[in-house]
C-alpha positions in Angstrom: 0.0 0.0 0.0 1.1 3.8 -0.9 1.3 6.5 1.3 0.0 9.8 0.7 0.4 13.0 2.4 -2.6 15.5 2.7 -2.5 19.0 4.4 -6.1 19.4 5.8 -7.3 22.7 7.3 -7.6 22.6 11.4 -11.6 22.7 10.5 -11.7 19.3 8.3 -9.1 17.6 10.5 -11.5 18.1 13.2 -14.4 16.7 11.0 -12.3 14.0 10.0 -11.1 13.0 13.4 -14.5 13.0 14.9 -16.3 11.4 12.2 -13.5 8.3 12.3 -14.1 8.3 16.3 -18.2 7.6 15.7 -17.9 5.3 12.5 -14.3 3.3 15.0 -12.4 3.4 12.2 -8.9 5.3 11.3 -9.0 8.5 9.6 -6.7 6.7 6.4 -9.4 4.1 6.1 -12.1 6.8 6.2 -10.6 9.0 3.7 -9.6 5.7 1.4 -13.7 4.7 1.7 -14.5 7.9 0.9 -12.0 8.3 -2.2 -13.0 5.2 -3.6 -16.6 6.3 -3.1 -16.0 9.5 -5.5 -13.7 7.9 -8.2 -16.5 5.3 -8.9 -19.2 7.9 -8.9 -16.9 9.5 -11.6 -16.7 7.1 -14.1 -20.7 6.2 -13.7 -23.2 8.0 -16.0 -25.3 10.4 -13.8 -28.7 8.8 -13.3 -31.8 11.0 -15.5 -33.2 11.5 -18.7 -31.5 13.2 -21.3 -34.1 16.5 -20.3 -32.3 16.3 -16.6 -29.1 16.1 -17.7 -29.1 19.3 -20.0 -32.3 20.6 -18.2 -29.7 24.0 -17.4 -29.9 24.3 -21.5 -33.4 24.6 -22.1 -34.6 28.0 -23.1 -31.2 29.8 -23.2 -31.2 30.6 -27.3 -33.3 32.5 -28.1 -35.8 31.9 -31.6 -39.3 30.6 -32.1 -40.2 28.0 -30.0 -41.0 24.8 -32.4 -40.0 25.2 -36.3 -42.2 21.8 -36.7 -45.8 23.9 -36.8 -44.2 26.2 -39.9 -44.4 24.7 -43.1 -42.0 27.2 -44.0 -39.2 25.6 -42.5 -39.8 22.5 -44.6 -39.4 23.8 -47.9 -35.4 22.8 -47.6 -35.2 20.4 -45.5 -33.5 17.6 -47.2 -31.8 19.3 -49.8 
């Protein structure tokens, strides 16, 4: 096993040390659960429909709302 050194402020060292006191655990084999935990949530998709995952997108150009009802539109399309 590796050893890593991390500078933590007084504030999360605190957290840390209490949080490892109520789960009995070490502080390393806190922050090693809690690394892991994060790197596999990285590499998963986000759970949501495609509408939640670019919901933050809707409505920001502006135009007319749905070029389907103009028959307008259509007399390119394709070409």
């Amino acid at each position: 096993m590796r050893t890593l050194s991390v500078k933590l402020s007084d504030g999360l060292d605190a957290k840390l040390t209490a949080a490892a006191r109520r789960r009995k655990t070490s502080k390393s084999a806190l922050v090693r659960k809690a690394l892991e935990g994060v790197l596999r949530e990285q590499g998963m998709p986000k759970p949501g429909s495609a509408l939640d995952l670019v919901g933050d997108l809707v409505g920001c150009v502006a135009g007319p709302a749905d070029l389907s009802v103009n028959k307008a539109h259509f007399k390119t399309f394709g070409r």
